[in-house]
C-alpha positions in Angstrom: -170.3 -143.6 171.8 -171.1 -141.9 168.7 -171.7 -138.4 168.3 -174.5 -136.9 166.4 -173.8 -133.5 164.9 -175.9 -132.0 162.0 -175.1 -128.4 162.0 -175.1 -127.2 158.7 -175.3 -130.6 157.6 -178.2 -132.8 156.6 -180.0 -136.2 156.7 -180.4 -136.8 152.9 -177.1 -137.7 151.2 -174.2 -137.8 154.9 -175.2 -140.8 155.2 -175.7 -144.5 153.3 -176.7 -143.0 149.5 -175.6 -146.5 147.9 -175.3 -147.2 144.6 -179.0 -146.2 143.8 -178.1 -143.2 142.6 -177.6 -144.6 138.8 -181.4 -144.9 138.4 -180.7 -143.5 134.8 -178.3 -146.4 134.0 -174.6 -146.0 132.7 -175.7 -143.7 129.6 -176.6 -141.1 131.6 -174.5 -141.1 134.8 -171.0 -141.6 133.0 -170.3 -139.6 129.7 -168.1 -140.7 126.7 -165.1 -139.4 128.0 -165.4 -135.9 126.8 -164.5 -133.0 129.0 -167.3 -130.8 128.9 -166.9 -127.5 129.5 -167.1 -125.3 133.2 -169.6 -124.2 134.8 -170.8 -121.1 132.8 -171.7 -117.6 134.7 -173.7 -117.3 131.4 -176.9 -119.5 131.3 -177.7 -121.7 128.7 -181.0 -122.9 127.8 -181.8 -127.1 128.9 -182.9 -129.3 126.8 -185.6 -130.5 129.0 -188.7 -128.8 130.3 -191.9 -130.0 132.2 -190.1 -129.4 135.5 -192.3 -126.9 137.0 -193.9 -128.9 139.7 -193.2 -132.1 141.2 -194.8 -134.6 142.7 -193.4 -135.8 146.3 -193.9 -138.4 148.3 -194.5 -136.6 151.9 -195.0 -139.1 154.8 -196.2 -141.7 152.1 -198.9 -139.3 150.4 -198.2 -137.9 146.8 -198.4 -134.2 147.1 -197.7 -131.8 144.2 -195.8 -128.9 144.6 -194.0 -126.4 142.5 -190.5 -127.1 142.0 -188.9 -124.4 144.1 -191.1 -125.0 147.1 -189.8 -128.5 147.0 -186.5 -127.2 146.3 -186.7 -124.8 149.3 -187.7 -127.5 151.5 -184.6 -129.8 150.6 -182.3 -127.2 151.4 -183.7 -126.0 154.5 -183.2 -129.7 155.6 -180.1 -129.7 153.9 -177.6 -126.7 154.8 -178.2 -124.3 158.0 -179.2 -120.7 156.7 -176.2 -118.9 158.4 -174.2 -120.4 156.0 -172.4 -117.8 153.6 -174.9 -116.9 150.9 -173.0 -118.8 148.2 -172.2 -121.7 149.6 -176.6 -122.0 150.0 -176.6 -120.7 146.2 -174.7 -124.1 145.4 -176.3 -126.1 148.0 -180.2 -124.8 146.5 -178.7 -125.6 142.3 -177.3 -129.2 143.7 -180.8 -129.8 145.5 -182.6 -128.9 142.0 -180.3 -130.7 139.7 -180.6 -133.7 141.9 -184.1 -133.4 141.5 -184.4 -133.1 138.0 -182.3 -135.9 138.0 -184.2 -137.8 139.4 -187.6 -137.3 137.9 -186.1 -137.1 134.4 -185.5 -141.6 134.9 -189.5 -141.7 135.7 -191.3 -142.7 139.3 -189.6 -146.0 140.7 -191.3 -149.0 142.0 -190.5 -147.6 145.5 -193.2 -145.0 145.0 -195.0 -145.3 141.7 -197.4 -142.4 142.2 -194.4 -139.7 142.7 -191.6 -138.7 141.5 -189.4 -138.0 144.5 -190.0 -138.9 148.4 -189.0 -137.0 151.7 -186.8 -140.2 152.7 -183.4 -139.6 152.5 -182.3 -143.0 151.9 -183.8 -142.7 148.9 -184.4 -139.2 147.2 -183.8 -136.2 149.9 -184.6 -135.0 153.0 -187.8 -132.6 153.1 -188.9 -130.1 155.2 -192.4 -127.8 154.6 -190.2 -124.4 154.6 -193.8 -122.3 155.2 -194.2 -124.5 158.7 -190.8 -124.4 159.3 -191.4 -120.1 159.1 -194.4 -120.1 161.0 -192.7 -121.9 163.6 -190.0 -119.0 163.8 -187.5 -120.2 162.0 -185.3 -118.0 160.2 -184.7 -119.4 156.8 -184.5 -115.7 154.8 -180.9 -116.5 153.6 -182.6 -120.6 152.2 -185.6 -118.6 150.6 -183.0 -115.9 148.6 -180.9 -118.6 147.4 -183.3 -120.8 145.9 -184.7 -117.2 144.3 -181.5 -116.3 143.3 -181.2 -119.2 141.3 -184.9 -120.3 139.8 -184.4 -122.8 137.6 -180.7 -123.2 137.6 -179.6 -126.9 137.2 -175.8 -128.8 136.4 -175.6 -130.5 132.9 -173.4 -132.7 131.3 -173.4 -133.4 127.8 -176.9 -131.9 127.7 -178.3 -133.7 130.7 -178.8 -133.3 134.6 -176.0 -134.5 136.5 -176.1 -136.6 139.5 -175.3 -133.9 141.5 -175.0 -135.4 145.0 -173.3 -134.2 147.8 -172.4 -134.9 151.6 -171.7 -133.1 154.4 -168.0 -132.9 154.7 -165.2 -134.8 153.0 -161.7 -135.0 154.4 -158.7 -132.9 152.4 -160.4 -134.3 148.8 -163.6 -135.7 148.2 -164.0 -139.3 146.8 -164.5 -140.3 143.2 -168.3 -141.7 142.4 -166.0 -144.7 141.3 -163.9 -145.4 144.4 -167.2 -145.5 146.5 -169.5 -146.8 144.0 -167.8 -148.5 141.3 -168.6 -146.7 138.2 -166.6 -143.2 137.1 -168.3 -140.3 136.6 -166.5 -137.6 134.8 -167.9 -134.6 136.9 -167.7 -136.7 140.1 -163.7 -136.8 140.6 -161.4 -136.6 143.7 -160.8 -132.7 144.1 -159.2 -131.2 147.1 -161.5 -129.8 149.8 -160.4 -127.4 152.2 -162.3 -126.3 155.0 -163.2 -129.5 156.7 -162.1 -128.7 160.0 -164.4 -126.2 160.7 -167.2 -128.9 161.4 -167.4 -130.2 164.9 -167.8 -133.6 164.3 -164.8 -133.7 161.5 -162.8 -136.4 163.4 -165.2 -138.8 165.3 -164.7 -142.3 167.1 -167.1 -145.3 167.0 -166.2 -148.3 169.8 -168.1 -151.4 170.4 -167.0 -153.6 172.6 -166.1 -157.0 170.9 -169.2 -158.9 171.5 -171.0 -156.2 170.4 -168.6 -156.1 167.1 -169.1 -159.7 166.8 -172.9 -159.6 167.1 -173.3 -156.8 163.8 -170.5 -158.7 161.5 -172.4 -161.9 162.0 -175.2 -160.2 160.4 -173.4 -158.2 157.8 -170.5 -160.3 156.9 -171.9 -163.9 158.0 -168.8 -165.7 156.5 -166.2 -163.7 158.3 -163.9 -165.6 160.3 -163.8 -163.4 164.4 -162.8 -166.5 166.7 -159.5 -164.5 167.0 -158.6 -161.1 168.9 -160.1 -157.6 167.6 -156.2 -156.7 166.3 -156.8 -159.9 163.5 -160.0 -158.9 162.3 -159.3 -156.2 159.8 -156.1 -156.8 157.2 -155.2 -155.4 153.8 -157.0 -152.0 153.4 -157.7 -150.9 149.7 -157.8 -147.5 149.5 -158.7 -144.1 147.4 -156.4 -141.3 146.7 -158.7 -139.5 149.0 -158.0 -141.7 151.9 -161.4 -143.6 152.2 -161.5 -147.4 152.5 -162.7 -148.7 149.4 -161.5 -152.9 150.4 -160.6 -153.9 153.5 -160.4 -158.2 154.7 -162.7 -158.5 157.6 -162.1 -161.7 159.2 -160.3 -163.1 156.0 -163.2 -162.0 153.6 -163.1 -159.0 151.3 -165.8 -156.2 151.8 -166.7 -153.1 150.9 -165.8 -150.0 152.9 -169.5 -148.5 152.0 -170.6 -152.0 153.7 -168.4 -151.1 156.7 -169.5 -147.7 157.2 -173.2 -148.9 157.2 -173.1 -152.2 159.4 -171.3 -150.0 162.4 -172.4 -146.6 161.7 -169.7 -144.6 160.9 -169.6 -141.3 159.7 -167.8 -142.0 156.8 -165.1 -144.9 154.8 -162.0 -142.8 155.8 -161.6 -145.0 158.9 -158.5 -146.4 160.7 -158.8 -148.5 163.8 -157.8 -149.0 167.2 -158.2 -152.2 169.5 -157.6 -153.6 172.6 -158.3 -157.1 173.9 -161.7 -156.7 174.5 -162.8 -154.0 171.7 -162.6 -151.9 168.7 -162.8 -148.5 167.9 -163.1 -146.8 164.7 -161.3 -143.7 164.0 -163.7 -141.6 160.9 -162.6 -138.6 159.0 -165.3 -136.5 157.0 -169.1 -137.2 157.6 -170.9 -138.4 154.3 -170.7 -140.8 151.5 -167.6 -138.0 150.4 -168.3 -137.5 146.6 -169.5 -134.1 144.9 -170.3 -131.0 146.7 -169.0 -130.6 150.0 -171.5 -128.5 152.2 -168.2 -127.6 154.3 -165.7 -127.2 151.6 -168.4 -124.5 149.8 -168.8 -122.4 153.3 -165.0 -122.6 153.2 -164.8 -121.4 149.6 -167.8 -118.9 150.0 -165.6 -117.3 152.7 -162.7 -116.7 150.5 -165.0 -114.9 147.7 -165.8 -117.6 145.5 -169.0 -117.4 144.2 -171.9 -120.3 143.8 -170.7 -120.8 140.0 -167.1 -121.3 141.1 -168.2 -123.8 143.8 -169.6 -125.6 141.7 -167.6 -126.0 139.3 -164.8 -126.8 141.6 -166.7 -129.6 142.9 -168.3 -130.8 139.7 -165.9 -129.9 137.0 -167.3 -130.1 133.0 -170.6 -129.3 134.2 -172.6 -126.6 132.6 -175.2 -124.1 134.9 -178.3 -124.6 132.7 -181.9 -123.2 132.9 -184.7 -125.5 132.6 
């Protein structure tokens, strides 16, 4: 059976982003080629304004709210507040930039009368920080890091990045073009330590071969399973990070994104295990792996790095920007 662990870890991008993250197109989410620069302890000035509030979809009604409520609410649902300072100082700028993001490509026909929505298949996970406090939760450390940086946002050639981010990658994080097929220049395979420290690091999925039969047949309908569960799976793509970007499933190609989905693993870096009557997947890492790891920034937090260093370790030629 699957474990489900969210400590310090959140709903909103660990699990199936997909390749709707490029609602800006190509010309925004990959650059010419240019380098950029780092990520700047001095501020410069965005190009964009109008950012101030935000309308989000909550529970399917539109509901305005200034930008850092809405901010603060994402990363209380994001990152757990006893994380080190920093590493919620990255998490809160990511959060913001995604945001911006986001409404800077205009309301989608998923919800035309917002910009964002609390579902995290979608946009992000949202939680009403001010019922959250009343409640008795502690989230002092999540209200001085989105403070601390007010109107800090990632840029890249002048405009917000697609600053997602997961939960925890294995030893690197995955390139935005080994999981979804187009490069990004600020969302490259970079080594992230730290991983371990997350319970559910190395987790197992088995389902019994009927069962594994069952999901395929819906997933991958022209899959070939009349054999045994060791002839299923043959000739694994995969990324310099370790994830499965190809594999043959039953003498058809499929995506490792597709595999993670249809059997609910924590992530692509999967190897496998059978017997004659079942499967077992073997996962790495919890999260689609690409951009800021929430575990790699609490592990660089604790050696000193600060939130400008985290993030631009894990998205390099950005620039820290104030809208």
């Amino acid at each position: 059976m699957r474990r489900l662990l969210l400590t310090g870890c959140a709903l909103v991008m660990a699990l199936y982003l997909g390749p709707a993250i490029w609602l800006l197109g190509s010309d925004t989410a990959a650059a010419d080629g240019t380098t950029g620069t780092d990520a700047q302890a001095v501020i410069q000035t965005a190009p964009t304004d109008g950012y101030d509030t935000v309308t989000v979809s909550i529970d399917g009604e539109p509901t305005e709210l200034p930008l850092e409520t809405y901010v603060a609410g994402v990363v209380s649902a994001e990152i757990a507040n006893d994380f080190p300072l920093e590493a919620i100082r990255a998490q809160a700028v990511a959060a913001r930039t995604y945001a911006v993001y986001k409404m800077s490509g205009g309301r989608p026909d998923a919800h035309p009368d917002a910009d964002l929505c609390d579902d995290y298949h979608h946009c992000a996970a949202y939680r009403d920080i001010a019922v959250q406090t009343a409640a008795g939760t502690d989230l002092s450390r999540v209200e001085q890091a989105v403070d601390d940086t007010a109107g800090e946002i990632l840029t890249y050639d002048n405009a917000p990045i697609v600053a997602v981010f997961h939960c925890v990658s294995g030893p690197r994080t995955e390139s935005a073009r080994d999981v979804w097929g187009e490069d990004v220049p600020y969302l490259q395979s970079v080594v992230s330590p730290g991983g371990t420290a997350y319970d559910g690091y190395e987790d197992a999925v088995t389902l019994s071969a009927d069962d594994f039969r069952q999901i395929a047949a819906e997933a991958f309908p022209s899959a070939d399973l009349s054999g045994a569960p060791d002839s299923w799976f043959a000739a694994s793509v995969r990324s310099d990070a370790g994830g499965v970007i190809t594999v043959k499933l039953g003498g058809v190609t499929v995506d490792g994104t597709a595999v993670r989905e249809a059997f609910g693993l924590q992530s692509t870096n999967f190897t496998l295990t059978t017997t004659d009557d079942s499967i077992t997947f073997h996962t790495i890492g919890y999260g689609h792996g690409v951009g800021l790891s929430q575990y790699g920034a609490k592990y660089m937090a604790e050696q000193g790095a600060d939130y400008v260093e985290i993030l631009s370790h894990y998205y390099p030629g950005t620039v820290l920007t104030d809208v």
